[in-house]
C-alpha positions as CSV (number, residue, x, y, z in Angstrom):
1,X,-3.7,-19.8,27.0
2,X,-4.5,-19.2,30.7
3,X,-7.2,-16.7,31.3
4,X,-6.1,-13.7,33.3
5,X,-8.3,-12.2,36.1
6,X,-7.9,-8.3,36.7
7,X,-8.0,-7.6,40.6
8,X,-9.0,-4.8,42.5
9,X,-6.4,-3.0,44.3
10,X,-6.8,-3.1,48.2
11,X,-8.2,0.3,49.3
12,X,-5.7,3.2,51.1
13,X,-8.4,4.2,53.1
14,X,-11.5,3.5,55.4
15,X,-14.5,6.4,56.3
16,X,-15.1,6.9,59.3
17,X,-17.5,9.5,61.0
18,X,-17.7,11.1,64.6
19,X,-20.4,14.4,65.5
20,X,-18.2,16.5,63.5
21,X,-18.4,14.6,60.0
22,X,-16.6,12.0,57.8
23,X,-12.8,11.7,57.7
24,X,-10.6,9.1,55.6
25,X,-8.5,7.0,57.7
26,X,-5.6,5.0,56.8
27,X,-6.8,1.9,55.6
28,X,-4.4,-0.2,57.9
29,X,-4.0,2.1,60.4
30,X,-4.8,1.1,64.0
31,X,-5.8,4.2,64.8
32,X,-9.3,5.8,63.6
33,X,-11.3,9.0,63.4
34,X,-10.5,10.8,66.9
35,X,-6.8,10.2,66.8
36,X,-6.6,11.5,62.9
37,X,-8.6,14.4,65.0
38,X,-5.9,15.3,67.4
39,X,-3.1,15.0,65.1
40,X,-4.0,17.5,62.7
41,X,-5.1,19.6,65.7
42,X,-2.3,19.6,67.7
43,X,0.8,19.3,65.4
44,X,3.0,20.8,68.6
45,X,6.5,19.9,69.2
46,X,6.9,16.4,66.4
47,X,7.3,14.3,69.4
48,X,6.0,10.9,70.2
49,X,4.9,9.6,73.6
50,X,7.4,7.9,76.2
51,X,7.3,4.4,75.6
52,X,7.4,3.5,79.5
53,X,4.0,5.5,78.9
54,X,2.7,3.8,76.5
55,X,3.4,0.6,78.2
56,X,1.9,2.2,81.6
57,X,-1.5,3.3,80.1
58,X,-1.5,-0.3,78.2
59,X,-1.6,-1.8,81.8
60,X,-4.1,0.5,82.8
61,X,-6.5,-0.2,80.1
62,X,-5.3,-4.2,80.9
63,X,-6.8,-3.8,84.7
64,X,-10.0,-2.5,84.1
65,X,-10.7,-4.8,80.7
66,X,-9.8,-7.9,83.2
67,X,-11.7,-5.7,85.9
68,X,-15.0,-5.5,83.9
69,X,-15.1,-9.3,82.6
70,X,-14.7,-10.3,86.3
71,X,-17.7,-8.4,87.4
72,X,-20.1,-9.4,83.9
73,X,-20.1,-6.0,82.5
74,X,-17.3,-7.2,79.0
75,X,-18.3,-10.6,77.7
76,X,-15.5,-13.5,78.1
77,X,-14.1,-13.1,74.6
78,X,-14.0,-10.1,73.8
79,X,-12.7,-9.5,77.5
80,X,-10.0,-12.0,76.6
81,X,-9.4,-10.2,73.3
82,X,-8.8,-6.4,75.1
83,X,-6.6,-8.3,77.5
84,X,-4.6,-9.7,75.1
85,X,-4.0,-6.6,72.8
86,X,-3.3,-4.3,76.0
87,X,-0.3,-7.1,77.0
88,X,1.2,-6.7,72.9
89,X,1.3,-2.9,73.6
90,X,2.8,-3.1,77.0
91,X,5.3,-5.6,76.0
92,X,5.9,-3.2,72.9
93,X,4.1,-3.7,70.1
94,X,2.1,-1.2,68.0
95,X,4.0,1.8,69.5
96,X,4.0,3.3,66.2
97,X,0.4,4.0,66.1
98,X,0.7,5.9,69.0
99,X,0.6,9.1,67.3
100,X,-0.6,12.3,68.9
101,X,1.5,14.8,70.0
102,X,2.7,14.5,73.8
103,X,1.8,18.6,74.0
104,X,-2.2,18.9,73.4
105,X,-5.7,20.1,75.0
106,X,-8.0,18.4,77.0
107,X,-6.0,17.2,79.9
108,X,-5.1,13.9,77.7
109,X,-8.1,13.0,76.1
110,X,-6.3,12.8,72.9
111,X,-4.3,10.0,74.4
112,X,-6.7,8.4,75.6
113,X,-8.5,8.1,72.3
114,X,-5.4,7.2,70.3
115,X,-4.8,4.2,73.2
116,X,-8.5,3.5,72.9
117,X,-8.6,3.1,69.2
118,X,-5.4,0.9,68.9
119,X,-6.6,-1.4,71.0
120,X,-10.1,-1.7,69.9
121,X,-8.6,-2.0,66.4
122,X,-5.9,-5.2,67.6
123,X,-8.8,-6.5,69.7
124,X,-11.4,-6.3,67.1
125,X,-8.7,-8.5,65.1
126,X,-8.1,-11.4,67.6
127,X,-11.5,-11.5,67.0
128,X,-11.4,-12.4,63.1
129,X,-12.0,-8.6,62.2
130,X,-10.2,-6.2,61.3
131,X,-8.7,-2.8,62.2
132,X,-11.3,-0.2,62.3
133,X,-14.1,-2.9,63.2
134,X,-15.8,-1.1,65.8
135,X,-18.5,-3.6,65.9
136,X,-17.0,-6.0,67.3
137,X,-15.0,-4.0,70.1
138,X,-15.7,-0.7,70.5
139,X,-13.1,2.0,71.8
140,X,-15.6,4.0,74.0
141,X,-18.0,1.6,75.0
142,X,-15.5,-1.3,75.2
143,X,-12.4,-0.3,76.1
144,X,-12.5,2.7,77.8
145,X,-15.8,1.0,79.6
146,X,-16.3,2.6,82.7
147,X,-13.2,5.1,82.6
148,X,-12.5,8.6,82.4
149,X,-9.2,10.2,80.9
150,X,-9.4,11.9,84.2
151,X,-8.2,8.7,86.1
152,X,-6.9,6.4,83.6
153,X,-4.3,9.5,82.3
154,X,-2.6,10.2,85.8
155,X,-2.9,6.8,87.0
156,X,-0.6,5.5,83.9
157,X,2.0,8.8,84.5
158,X,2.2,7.1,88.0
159,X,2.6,3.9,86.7
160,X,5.6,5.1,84.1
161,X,7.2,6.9,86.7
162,X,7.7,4.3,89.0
163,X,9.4,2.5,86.1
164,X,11.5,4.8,85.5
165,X,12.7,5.4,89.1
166,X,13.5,2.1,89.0
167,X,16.0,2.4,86.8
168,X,17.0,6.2,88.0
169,X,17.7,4.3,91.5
170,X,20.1,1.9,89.9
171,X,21.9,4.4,88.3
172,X,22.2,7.0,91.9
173,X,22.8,3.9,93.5
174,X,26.1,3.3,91.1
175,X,26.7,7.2,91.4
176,X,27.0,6.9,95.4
177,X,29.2,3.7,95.6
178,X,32.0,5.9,92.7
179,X,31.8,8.5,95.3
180,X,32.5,6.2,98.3
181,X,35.3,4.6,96.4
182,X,36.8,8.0,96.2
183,X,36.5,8.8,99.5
184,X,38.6,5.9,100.7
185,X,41.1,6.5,97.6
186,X,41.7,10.2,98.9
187,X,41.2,9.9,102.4
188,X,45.1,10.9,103.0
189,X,44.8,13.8,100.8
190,X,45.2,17.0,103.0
191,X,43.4,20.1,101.5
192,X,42.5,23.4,102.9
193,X,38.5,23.7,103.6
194,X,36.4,27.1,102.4
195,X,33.4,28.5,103.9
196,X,32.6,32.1,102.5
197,X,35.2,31.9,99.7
198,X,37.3,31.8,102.3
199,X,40.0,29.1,103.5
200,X,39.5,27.7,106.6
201,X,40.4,24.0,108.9
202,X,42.3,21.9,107.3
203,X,40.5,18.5,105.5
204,X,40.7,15.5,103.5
205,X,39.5,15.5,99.4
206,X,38.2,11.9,101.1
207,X,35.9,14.0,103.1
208,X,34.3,16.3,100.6
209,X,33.8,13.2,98.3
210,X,32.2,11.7,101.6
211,X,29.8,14.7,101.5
212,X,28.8,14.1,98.0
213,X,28.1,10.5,99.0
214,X,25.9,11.1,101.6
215,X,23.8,13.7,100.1
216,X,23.2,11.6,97.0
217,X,22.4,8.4,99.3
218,X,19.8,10.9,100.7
219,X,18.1,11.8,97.7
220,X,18.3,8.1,96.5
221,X,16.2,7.0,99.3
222,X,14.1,9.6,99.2
């Protein structure tokens, strides 16, 4: 008869503490103590960051981990490990533990935490540990090393929104060539003009569709 060995189910939650006390995090979640925090202190609107910021404020955080190995101030490996778990996040990974709510106080912070402690969490694994293992990365002392939500916050909304005019800019772009087609395609179409509510010279529909053209190929450059 084989002898049966009674396990120990895995635990459904960690403790951590911050200046205000003890909370129970999430066993498995990436996220710790000041994220739990914000959620529960700003439940706003129910929705979640962009993901083109979540990939911006990844980069961010990638630059000054790579910034801070270079000049001595993150050792090599766990440099290396911060690198790494900033380029999963900005190539999409863990964007579910991205959890505060967009709408909160403290011009970001909260972001900045929940950013923080993801990272710290996936780092602290390359490194053998696991999530919550603030021992072996740290999110304040490590990852946000040398930062402020002050900078790192509108630096990655800059970052996002350049992304995202790139793709608004193909898009206008597309918009302005439709119109240009039109103009050609009723350039022979006679119309009366209006000024005032009023009708006035003779023009083309060509024309007017010229107009839209060039006003959107304005804004698109701009």
């Amino acid at each position: 008869m084989r002898h049966m060995t009674k396990t120990s189910p895995a635990p459904r939650f960690r403790l951590e503490r911050d200046a205000l006390g003890e909370l129970p995090v999430p066993a498995h979640a990436y996220y710790g103590i000041h994220t739990l925090r914000a959620v529960r202190n700003f439940p706003f609107s129910g929705y979640r960051l962009h993901p083109a910021f979540i990939r911006a404020f990844a980069l961010v955080k990638r630059a000054c981990a790579q910034t801070n190995a270079l000049l001595g101030h993150l050792s090599e490996e766990r440099g290396q490990a911060i690198d790494a778990a900033c380029a999963e996040i900005a190539a999409g990974a863990l964007h579910d533990q991205i959890v505060v709510d967009p709408f909160q106080g403290g011009a970001g912070t909260s972001t900045n935490m929940n950013l923080n402690e993801v990272i710290a969490s996936r780092a602290a694994e390359q490194l053998g540990g696991e999530q919550g293992d603030w021992e072996r990365v740290h999110p304040i002392l490590h990852v946000n090393m040398h930062q402020s939500t002050n900078d790192v916050y509108p630096t990655a909304l800059r970052v996002a929104v350049l992304t995202v005019l790139s793709d608004l800019e193909i898009a206008v772009a597309a918009l302005q060539e439709s119109l240009q087609r039109k103009e050609t395609e009723f350039r022979d179409v006679v119309k009366p003009g209006r000024t005032e509510l009023m009708d006035a010279v003779p023009m083309t529909l060509g024309m007017s569709f010229g107009a839209f053209a060039d006003g959107v190929a304005r804004d698109r450059w701009r």
